[in-house]
Each structure stands twice: as C-alpha cells, then as structure tokens.
KELUM-697046 format. One line per 5 residues: their letters; for each residue x negated, y negated, z negated of N, C-alpha, C. Coordinates in Angstrom, 2 decimals. Example, Ala and Ser with C-alpha at 12.3 -4.5 7.8 and 13.67 -1.06 7.14 Angstrom:
residues 2
as	-13.19,5.69,-7.80,-12.30,4.50,-7.80,-13.20,3.30,-7.80 ~ -12.85,2.25,-7.08,-13.67,1.06,-7.14,-12.90,-0.03,-7.87
This chain:
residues 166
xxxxx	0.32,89.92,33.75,1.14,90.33,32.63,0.23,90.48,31.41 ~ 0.87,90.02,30.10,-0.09,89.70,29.26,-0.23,90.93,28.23 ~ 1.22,92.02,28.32,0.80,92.96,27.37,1.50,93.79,28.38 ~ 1.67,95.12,27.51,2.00,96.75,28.05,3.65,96.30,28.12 ~ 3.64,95.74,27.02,5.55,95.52,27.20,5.82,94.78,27.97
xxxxx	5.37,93.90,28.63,5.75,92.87,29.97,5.91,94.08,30.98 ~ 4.71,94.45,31.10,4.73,95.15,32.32,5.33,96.68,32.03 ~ 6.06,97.41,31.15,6.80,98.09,31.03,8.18,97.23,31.69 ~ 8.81,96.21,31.25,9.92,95.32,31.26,9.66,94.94,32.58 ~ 8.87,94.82,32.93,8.51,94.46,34.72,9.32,95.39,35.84
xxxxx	8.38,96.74,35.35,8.87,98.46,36.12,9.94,98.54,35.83 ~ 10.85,98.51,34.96,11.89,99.01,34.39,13.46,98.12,35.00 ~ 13.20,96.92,35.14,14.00,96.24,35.78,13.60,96.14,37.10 ~ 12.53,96.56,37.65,12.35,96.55,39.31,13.11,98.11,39.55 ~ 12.25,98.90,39.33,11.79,100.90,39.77,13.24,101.25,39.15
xxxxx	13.18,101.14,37.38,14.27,102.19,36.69,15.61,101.16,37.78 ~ 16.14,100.27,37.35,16.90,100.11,37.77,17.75,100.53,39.15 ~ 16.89,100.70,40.05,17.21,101.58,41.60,17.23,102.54,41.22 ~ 16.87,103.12,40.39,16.83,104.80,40.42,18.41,104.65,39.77 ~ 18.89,103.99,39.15,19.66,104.15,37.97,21.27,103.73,39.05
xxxxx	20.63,102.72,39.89,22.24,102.35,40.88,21.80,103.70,41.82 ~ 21.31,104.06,42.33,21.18,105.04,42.86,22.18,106.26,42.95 ~ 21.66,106.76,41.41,22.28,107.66,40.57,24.24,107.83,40.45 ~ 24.22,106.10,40.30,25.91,105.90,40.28,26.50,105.93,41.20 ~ 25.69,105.66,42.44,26.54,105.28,43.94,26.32,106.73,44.80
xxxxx	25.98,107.71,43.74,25.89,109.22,44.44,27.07,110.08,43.24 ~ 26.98,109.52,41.86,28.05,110.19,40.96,28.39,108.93,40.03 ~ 29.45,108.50,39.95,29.81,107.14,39.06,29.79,107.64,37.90 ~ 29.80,109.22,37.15,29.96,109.86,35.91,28.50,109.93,35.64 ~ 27.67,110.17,36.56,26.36,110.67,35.91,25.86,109.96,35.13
xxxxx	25.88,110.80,33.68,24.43,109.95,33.04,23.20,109.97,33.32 ~ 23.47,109.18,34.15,21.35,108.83,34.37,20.42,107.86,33.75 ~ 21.39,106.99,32.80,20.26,106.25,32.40,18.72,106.31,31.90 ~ 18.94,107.43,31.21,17.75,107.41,30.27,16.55,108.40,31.83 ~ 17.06,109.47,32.10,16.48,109.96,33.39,15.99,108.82,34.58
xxxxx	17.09,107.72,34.67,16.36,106.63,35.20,15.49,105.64,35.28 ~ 15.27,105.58,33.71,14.56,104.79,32.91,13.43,105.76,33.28 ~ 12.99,106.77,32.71,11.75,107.66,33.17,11.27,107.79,34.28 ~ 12.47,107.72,35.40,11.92,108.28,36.53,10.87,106.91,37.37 ~ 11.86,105.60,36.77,11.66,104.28,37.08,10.11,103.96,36.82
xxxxx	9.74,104.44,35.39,8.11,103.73,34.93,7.16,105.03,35.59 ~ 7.49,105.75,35.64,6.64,107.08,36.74,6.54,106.74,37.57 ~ 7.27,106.07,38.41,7.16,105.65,39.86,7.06,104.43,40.12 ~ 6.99,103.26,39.30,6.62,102.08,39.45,5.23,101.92,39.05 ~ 5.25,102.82,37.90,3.07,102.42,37.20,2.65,102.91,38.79
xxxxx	2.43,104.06,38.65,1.90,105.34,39.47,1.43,104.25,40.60 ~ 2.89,103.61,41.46,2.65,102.85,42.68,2.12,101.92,42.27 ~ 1.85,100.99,40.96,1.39,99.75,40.98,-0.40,100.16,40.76 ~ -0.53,100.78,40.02,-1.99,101.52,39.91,-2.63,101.93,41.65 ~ -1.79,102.43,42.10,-2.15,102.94,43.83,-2.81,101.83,44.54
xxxxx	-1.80,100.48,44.52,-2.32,99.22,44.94,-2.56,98.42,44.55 ~ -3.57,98.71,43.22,-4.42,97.82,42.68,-5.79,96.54,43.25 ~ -6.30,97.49,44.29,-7.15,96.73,45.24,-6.09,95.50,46.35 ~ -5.05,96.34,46.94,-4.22,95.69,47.10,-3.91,94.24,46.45 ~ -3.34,94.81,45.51,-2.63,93.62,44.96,-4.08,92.68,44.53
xxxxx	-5.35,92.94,44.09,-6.02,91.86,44.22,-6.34,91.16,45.16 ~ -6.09,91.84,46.17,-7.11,90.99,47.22,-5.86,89.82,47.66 ~ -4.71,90.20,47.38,-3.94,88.84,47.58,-3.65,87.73,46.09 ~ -4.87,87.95,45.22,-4.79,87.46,43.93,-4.10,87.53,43.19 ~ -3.20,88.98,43.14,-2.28,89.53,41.61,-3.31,90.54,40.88
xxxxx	-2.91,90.51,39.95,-3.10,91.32,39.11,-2.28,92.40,38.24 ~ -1.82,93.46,38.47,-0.81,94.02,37.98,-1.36,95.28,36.77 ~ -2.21,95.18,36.35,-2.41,95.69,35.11,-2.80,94.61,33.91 ~ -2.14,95.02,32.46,-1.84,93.98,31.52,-2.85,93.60,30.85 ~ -3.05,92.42,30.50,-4.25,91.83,29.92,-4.57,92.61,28.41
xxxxx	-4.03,93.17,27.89,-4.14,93.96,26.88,-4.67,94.81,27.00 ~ -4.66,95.64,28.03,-4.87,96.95,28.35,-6.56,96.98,28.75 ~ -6.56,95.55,29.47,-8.03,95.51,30.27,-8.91,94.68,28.91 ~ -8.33,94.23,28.01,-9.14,93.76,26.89,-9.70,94.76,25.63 ~ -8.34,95.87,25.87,-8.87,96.91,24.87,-10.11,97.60,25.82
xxxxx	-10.41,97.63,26.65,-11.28,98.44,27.51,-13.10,97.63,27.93 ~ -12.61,96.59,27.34,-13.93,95.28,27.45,-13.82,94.85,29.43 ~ -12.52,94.79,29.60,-12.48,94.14,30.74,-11.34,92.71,31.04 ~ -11.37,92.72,31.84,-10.46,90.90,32.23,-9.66,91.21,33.65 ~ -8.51,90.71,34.04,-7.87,89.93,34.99,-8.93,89.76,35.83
xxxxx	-9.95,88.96,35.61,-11.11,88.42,36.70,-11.93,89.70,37.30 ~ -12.37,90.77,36.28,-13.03,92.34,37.26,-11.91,92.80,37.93 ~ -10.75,92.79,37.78,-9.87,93.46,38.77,-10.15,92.65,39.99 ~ -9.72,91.03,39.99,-10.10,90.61,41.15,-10.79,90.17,41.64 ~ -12.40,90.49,41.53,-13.16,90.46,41.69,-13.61,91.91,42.47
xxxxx	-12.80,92.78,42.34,-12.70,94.00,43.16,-14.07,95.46,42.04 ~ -14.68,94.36,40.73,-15.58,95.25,40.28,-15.30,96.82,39.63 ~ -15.98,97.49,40.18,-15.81,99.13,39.31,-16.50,99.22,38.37 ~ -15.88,98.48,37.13,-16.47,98.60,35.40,-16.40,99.95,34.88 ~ -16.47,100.94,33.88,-15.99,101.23,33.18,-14.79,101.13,31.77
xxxxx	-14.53,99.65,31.96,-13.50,98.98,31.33,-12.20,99.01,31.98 ~ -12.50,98.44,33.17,-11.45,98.44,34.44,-10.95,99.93,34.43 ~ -11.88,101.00,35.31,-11.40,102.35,35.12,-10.51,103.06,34.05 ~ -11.05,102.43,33.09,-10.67,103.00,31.62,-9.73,102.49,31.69 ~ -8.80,101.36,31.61,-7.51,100.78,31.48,-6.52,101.32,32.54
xxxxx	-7.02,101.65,33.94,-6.48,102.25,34.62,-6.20,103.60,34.28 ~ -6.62,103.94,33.81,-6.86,106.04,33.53,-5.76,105.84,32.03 ~ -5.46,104.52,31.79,-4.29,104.84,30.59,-3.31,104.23,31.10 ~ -2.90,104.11,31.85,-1.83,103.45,32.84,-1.31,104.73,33.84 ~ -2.43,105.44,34.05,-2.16,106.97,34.70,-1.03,107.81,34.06
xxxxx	-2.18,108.00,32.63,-1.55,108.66,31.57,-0.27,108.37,30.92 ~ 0.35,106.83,31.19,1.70,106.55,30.70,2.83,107.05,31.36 ~ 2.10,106.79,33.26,3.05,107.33,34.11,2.80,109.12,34.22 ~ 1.87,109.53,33.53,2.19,111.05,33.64,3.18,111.50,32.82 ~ 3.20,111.01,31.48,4.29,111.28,30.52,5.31,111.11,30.53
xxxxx	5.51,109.97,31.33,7.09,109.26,31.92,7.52,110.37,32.66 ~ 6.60,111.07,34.10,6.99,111.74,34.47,7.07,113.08,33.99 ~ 7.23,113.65,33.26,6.75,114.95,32.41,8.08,114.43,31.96 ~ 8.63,113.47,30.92,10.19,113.31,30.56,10.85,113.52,31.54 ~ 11.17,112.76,32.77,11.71,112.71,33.93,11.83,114.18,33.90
xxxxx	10.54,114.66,34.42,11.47,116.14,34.91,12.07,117.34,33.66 ~ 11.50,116.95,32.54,12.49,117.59,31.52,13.94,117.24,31.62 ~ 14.29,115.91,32.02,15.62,115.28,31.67,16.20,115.69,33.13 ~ 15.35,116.26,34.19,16.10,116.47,36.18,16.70,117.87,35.84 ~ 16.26,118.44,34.78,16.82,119.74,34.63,18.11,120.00,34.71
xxxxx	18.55,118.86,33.69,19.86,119.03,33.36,20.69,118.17,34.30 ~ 20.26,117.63,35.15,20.91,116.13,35.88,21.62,117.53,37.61 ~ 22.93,116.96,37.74,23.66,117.81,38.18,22.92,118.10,39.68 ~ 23.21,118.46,40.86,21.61,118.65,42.17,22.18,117.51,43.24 ~ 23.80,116.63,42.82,24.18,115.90,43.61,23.84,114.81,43.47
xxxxx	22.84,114.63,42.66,22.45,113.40,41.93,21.02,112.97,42.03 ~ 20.15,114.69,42.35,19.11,114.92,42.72,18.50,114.05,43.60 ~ 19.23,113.87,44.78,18.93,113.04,46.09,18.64,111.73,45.61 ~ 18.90,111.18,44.59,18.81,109.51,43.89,16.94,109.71,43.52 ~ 16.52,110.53,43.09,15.52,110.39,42.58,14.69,111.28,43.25
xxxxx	14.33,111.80,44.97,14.20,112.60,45.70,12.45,111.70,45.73 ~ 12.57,110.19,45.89,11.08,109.66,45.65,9.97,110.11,44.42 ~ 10.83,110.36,43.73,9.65,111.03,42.10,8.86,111.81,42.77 ~ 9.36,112.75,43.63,8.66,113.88,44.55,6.95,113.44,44.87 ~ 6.67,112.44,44.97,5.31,112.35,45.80,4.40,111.15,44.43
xxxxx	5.22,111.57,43.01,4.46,111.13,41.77,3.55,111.98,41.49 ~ 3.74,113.37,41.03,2.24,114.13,40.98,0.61,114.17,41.75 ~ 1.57,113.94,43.24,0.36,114.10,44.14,-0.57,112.47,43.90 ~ 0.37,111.57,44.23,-0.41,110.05,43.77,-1.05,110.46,42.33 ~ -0.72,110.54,41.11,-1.56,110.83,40.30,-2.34,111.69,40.49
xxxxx	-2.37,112.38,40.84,-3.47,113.47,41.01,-4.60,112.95,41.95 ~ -4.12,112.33,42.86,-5.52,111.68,43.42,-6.26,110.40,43.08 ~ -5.01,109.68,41.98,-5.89,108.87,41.29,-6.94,109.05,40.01 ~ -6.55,110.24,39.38,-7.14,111.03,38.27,-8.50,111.40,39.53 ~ -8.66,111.44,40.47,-9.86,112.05,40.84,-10.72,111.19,41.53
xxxxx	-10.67,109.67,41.49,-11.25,108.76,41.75,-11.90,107.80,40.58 ~ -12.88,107.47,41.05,-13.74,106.80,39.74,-12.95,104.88,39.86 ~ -13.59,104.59,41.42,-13.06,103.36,41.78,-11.65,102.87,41.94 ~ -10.70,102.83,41.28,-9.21,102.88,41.18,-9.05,101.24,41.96 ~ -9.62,100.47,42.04,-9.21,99.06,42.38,-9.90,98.64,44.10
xxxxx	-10.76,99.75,44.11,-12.12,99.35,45.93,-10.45,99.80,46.53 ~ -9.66,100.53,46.78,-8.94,100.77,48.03,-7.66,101.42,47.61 ~ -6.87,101.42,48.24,-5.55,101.98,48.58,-5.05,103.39,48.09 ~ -4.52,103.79,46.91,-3.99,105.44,47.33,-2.75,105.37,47.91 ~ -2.87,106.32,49.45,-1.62,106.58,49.79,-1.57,107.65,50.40
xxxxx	-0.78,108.14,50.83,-0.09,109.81,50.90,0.27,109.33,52.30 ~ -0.48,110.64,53.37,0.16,110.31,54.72,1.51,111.16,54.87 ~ 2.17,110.28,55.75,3.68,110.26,56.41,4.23,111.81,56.32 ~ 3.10,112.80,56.44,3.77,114.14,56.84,3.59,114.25,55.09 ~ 2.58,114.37,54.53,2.31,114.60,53.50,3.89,114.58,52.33
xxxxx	4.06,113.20,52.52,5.41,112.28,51.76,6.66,113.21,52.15 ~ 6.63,113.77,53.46,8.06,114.54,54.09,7.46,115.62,53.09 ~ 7.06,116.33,52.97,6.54,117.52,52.44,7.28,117.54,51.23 ~ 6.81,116.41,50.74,6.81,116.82,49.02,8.39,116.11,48.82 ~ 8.67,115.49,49.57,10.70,115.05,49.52,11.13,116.30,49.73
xxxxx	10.62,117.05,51.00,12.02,118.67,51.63,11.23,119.78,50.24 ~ 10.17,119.44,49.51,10.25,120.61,48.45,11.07,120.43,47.67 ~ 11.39,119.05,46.89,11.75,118.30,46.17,13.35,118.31,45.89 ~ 14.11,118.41,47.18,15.23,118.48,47.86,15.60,120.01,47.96 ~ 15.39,120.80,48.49,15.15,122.30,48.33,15.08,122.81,47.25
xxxxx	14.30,122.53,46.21,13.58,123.37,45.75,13.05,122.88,43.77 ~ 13.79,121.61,44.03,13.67,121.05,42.56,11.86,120.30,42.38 ~ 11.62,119.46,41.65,10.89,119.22,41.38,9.45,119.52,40.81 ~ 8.48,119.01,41.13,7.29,120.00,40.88,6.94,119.65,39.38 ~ 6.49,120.56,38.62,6.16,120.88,37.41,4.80,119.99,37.09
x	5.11,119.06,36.03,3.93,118.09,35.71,2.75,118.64,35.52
C-alpha cells in the first residue's frame, strides 16, 4: 500500500465493516457507524502491525510506503525481516493511530446501548496487543499474540464489565 489512506481504506472496508454488520444484525436501529468505523481501524492496524513478520515472510507488506519513507525505510527492510530504526519508527506510528482510534472507540462504547456491546466484544484484547507492541523494539522478527486463556480473559471483562480504559 502506497500511502496511509490506502491502507486506512484497506482496514475500514475489511475490520470497520464487520464491526458495523455486526452491530445491525444484533440492533437494526443502532447507530454504529461511526463507533464502527473506530472500532474497525483499532482492530485492524493493531492486528496488521502484530503480523508484520508474518505477513513478510509470505512476501506482503502491510505497512504503507509513505509511512516507511517518512522514517528512511522501504517495503524491502520489512521483508527482509531488518530491525532499522526507520522500520520501528513507522511501526510505533501505526501503533499510535490504532491507539487513538481506540481511545474514540471507547469514548463512542459509552453511549452504544450493552446489546450491541457483544458486536464489538473483540476490541477487548486491543490494549493488551498494543501494549506489548509499544514494548518491543523488533516489531517485524516475530508474531504478537495473546494466548487462548489470555483472549477469554479480556472478552468475559469486556462483556461483564465494559471496556478497558485506553
């Protein structure tokens, strides 16, 4: 993807969109769009950043050539698997887009009715993925993922108990 807006337009018609049929096929009244739209690029960056090593090693690249050019990096250090400071750096603002996304998201879950809640019960395990990508230098050598019990955890808080505070 060649800029931030591709790959915004990427997430948004993959991620927002499920969140958004989701939303309708639990309340046909709810307005969720704009909550879906947020919840969508929070949880699509977040995961596409997670499997960055991933996705190179089968020769994608899912962070935008813009992003890795403002940073003095390329398409080719991602898959090449190198830990630049360019690379990092483009990643760590790809973090930061999906932290803010999510920070709207849960301003906008406030008001979103709790039957509707269950549509967007996955946002749940967005803090913790960022949070362990904020604490890694090498964002592209390997995999972030959240084990199985971990993921139940943060859905039955989530579900219970409302969403965790950005």
């Amino acid at each position: 993807m060649a800029t931030i807006g591709e790959f915004e337009s990427y997430v948004r018609r993959t991620s927002s969109t499920l969140f958004g049929t989701a939303a309708r096929v639990i309340d046909a009244t709810a307005a969720a769009d704009e909550t879906a739209h947020a919840a969508g690029l929070a949880y699509g960056i977040s995961a596409l950043v997670a499997a960055v090593g991933a996705h190179a090693a089968r020769g994608r690249v899912y962070v935008p050539t813009d992003v890795l050019a403002r940073h003095g990096a390329g398409p080719d250090d991602v898959l090449a698997g190198r830990s630049s400071s360019g690379v990092t750096a483009a990643l760590n603002d790809l973090i930061l887009g999906a932290q803010r996304q999510y920070e709207t998201f849960f301003a906008r879950a406030k008001n979103m009715p709790a039957s509707v809640r269950a549509a967007f019960l996955p946002l749940a395990t967005v803090p913790l993925i960022l949070r362990r990508l904020r604490g890694r230098q090498d964002h592209e050598q390997q995999v972030v993922e959240l084990s199985p019990l971990r993921r139940l955890q943060a859905l039955t808080r989530a579900a219970l108990f409302g969403f965790a505070k950005p």
